[in-house]
N, C-alpha and C positions, 0 to 999 in steps of 0.2 A: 731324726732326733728332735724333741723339743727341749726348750730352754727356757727358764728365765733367769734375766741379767737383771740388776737393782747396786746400789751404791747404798751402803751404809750412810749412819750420820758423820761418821769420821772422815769417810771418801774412801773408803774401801770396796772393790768391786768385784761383786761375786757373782756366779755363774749355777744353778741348779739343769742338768743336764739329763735327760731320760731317752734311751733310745725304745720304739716301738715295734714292736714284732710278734706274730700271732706264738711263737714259741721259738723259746733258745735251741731247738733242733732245724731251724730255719737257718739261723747263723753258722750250726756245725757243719751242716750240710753244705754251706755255701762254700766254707771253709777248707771242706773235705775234698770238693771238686778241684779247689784253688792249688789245693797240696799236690793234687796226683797231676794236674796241667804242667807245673811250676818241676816234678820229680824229686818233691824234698820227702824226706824221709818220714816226718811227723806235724801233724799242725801246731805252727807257733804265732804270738801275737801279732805277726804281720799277714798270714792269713786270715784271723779274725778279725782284725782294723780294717783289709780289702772286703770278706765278706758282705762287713755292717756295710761299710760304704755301698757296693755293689745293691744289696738291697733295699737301702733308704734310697738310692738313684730311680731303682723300678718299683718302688712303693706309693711312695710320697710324690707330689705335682710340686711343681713350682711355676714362680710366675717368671723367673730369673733365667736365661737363656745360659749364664757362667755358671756353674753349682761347683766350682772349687775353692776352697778356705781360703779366707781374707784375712790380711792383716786387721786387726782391731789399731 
């Protein structure tokens, strides 16, 4: 995912969030394997929250040895 975070003049802070992927059948897919592993009966947004994750893990580098969400 990229991001940019910025502060208004009031101190307000906002987030612009874009996730990258060569096509949204990248994410079904991932999705679709997650549903049949898991034996749910339909893909629902916790299969597609795991997919993204899973493939922004093997997509993307980091220089960060933790890649799990921080408290801000």
């Amino acid at each position: 995912m990229d991001s940019i975070c910025f502060e208004d003049p009031l101190g307000l802070l906002s987030e612009l969030a874009s996730y990258r992927f060569d096509s949204h059948g990248d994410v079904m897919l991932e999705a679709h394997k997650m549903r049949v592993a898991r034996g749910d009966y339909n893909i629902a947004e916790i299969h597609l929250a795991d997919a993204i994750e899973n493939l922004t893990a093997r997509n993307r580098g980091s220089l960060s040895s933790d890649r799990e969400p921080k408290n801000p």
